[in-house]
LUMPABA-958692 format. One line per field, with one value per residue: residue in three letters; x, y, z of N, C-alpha, C in turn. Coordinates in steps of 0.02 Angstrom, whole numbers, plus 50000, padded with zeros to 5 digits. Layout:
res <- c(ALA,...);
n_X <- c(X,...);
n_Y <- c(Y,...);
n_Z <- c(Z,...);
ca_X <- c(X,...);
ca_Y <- c(Y,...);
ca_Z <- c(Z,...);
c_X <- c(X,...);
c_Y <- c(Y,...);
c_Z <- c(Z,...);
This chain:
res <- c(UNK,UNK,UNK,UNK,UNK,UNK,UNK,UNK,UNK,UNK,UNK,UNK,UNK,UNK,UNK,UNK,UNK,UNK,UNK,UNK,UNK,UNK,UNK,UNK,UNK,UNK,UNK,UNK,UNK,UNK,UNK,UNK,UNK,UNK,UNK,UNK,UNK,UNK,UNK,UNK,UNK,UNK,UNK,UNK,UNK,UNK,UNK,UNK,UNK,UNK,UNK,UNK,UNK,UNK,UNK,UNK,UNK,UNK,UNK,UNK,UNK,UNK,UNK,UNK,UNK,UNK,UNK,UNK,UNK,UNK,UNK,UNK,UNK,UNK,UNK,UNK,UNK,UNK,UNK,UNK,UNK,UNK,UNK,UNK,UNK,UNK,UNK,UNK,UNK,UNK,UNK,UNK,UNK,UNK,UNK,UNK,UNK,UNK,UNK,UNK,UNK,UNK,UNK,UNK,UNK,UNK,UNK,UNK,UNK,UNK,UNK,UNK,UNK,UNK,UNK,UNK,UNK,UNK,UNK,UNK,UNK,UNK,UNK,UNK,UNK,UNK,UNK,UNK,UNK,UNK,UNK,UNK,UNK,UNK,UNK,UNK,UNK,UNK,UNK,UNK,UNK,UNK);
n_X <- c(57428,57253,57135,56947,56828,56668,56535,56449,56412,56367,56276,56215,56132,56254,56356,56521,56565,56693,56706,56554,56598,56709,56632,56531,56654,56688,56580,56559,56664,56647,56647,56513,56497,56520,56450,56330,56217,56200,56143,56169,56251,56174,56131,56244,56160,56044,56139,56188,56074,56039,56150,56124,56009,56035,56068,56090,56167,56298,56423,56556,56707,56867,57025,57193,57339,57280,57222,57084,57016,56930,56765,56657,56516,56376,56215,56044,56007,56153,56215,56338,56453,56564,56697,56839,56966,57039,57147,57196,57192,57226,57308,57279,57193,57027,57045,57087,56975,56886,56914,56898,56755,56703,56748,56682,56540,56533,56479,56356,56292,56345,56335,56355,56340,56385,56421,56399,56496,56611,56725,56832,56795,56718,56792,56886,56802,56770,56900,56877,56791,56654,56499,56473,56297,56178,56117,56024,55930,55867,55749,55739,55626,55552);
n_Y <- c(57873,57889,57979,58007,58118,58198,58165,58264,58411,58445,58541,58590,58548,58549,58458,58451,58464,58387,58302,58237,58208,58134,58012,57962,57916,57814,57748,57735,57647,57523,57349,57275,57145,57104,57187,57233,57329,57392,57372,57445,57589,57745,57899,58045,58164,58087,58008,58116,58185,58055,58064,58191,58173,58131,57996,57902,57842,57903,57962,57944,58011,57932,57976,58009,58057,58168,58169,58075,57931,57832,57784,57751,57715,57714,57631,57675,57568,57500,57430,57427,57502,57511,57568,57549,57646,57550,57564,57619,57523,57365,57405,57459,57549,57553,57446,57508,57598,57555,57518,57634,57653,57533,57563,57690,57646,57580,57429,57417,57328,57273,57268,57173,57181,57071,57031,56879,56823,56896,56849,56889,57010,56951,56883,56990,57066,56957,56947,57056,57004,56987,56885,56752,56742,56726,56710,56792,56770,56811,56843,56918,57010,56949);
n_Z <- c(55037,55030,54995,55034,54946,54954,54848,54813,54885,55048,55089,54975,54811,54729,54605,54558,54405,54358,54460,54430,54291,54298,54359,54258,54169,54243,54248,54098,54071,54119,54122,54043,54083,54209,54261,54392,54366,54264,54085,53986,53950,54027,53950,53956,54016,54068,54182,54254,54294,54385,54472,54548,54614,54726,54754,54887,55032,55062,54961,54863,54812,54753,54791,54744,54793,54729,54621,54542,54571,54584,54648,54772,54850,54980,55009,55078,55132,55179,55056,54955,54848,54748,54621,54545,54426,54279,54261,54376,54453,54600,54667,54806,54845,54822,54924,55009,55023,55057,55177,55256,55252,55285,55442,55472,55499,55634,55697,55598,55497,55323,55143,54984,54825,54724,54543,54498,54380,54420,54483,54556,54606,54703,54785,54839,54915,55005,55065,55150,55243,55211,55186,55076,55057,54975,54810,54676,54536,54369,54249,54086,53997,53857);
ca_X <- c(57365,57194,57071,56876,56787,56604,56515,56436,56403,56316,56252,56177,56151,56304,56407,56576,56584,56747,56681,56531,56627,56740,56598,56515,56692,56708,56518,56554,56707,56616,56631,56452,56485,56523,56417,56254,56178,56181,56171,56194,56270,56152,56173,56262,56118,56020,56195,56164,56015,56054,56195,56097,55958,56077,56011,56131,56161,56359,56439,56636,56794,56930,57072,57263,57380,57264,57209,57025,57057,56878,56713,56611,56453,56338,56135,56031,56004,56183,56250,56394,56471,56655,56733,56905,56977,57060,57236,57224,57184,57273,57374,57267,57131,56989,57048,57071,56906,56838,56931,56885,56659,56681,56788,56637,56490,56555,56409,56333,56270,56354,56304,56414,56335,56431,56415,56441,56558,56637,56770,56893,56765,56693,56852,56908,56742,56761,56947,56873,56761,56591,56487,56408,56215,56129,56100,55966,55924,55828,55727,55730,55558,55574);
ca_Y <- c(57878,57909,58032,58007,58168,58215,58185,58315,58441,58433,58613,58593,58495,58565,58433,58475,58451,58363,58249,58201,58167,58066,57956,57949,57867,57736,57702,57709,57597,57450,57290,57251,57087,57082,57245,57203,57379,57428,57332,57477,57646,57796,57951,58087,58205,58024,58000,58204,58174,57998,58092,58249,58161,58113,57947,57854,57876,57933,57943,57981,58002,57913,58021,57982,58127,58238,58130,58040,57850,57792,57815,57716,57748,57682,57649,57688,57482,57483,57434,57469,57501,57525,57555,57596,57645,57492,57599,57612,57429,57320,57472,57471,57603,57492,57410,57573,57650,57487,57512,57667,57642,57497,57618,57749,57619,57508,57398,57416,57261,57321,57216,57205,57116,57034,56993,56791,56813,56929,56813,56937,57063,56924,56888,57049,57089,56894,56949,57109,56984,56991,56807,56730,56754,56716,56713,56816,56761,56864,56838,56975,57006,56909);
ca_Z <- c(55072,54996,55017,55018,54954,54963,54768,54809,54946,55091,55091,54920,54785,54701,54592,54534,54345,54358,54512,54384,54218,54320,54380,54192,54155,54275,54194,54027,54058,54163,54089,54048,54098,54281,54293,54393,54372,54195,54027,53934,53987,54005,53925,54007,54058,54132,54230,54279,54311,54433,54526,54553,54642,54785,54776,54900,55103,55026,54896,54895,54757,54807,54761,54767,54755,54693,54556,54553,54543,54595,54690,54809,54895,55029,55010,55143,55160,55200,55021,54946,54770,54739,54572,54545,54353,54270,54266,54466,54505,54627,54707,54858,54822,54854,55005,55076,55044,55096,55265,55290,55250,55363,55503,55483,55508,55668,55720,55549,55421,55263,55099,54926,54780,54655,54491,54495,54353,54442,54547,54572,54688,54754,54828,54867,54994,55052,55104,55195,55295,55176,55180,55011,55090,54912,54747,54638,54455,54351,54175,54042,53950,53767);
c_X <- c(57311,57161,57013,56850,56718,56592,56481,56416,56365,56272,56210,56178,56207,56350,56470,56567,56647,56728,56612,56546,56668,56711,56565,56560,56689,56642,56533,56594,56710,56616,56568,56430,56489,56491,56338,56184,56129,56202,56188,56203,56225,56192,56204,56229,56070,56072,56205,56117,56000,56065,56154,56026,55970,56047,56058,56147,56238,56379,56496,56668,56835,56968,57140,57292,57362,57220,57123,57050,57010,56808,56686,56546,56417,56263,56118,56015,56067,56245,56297,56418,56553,56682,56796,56947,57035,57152,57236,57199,57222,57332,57334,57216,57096,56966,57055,57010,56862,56822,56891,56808,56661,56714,56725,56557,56508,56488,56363,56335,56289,56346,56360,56372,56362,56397,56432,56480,56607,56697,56797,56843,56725,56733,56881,56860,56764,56848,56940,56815,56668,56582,56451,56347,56162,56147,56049,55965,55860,55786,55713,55660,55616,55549);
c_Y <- c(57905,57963,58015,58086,58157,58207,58252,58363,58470,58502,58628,58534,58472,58484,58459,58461,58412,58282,58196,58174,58125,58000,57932,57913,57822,57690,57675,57660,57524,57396,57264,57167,57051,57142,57190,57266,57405,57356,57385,57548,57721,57856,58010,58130,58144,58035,58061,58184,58129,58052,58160,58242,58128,58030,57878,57874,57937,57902,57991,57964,57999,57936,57993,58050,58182,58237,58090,57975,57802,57826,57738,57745,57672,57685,57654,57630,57457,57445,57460,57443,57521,57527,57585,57599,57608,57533,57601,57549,57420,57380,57485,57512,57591,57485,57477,57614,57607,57500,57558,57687,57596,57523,57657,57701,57589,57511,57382,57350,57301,57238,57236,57155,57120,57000,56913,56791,56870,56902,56854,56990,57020,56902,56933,57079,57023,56889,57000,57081,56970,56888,56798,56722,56734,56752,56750,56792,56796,56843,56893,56952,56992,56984);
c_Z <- c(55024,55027,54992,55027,54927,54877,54758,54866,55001,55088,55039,54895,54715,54668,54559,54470,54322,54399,54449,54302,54245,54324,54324,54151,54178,54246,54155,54021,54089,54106,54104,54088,54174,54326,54340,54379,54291,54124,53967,53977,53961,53954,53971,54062,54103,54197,54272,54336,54395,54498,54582,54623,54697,54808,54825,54978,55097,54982,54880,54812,54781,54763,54807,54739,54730,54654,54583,54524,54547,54645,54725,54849,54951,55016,55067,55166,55160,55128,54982,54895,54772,54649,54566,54466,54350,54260,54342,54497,54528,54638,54768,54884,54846,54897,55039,55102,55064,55173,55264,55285,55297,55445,55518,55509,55563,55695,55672,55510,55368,55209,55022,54864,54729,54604,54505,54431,54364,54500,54576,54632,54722,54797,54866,54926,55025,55107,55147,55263,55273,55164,55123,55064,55028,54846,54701,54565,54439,54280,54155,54010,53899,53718);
């Protein structure tokens, strides 16, 4: 069984030091290429900085055993981020903290966007019930 804990705590804006170097890993270790957020990985005090500014409706560490194995969060437009570290893939992680954001929202529009070379999580939301709805393309300044 998993556990979803708090990134940080409701009472303040206290982060754990453990809770945020965890989440500065699962950054630094994103494959740029099916990322849609980042093309290059801030620096630590930015990623401080991010976390610090509670900028998300939640924002959980999915913990196994004890152990941190991933995070997900919720925006306040209902989107939702999931990463789980490439040593705890495909053990169920995931799908559990999936279940249990769509358990806590019922009635709720929840949204997931995917990288398009991202097959693999576009599959994985489209088996939790998520519909392709569109496309965005983007141009970088030259």
């Amino acid at each position: 069984m998993i556990v979803l804990k708090d990134v940080y705590m409701k009472e303040s804006p206290c982060v754990s030091p453990e809770a945020a170097a965890f989440l500065y890993e699962l950054l630094d270790k994103r494959d740029p290429d099916v990322s849609i957020s980042h093309k290059k990985t801030p620096s630590y005090e930015e990623h401080l900085m991010f976390v610090l500014s509670r900028p998300y409706e939640s924002w959980m560490i999915i913990e196994k055993d004890g152990r941190m194995v991933g995070s997900v969060y919720v925006t306040r437009n209902g989107e939702i981020g999931l990463a789980v570290s490439k040593e705890s893939r495909r053990r169920g992680y995931g799908e559990a903290a999936l279940d249990a954001v769509i358990a806590a929202r019922p009635g709720k529009t929840l949204y997931a966007n995917v990288n398009p070379k991202n097959a693999a999580s576009a599959a994985f939301f489209a088996k939790k019930g998520f519909v392709h709805i569109q496309n965005v393309l983007r141009r970088e300044p030259s």
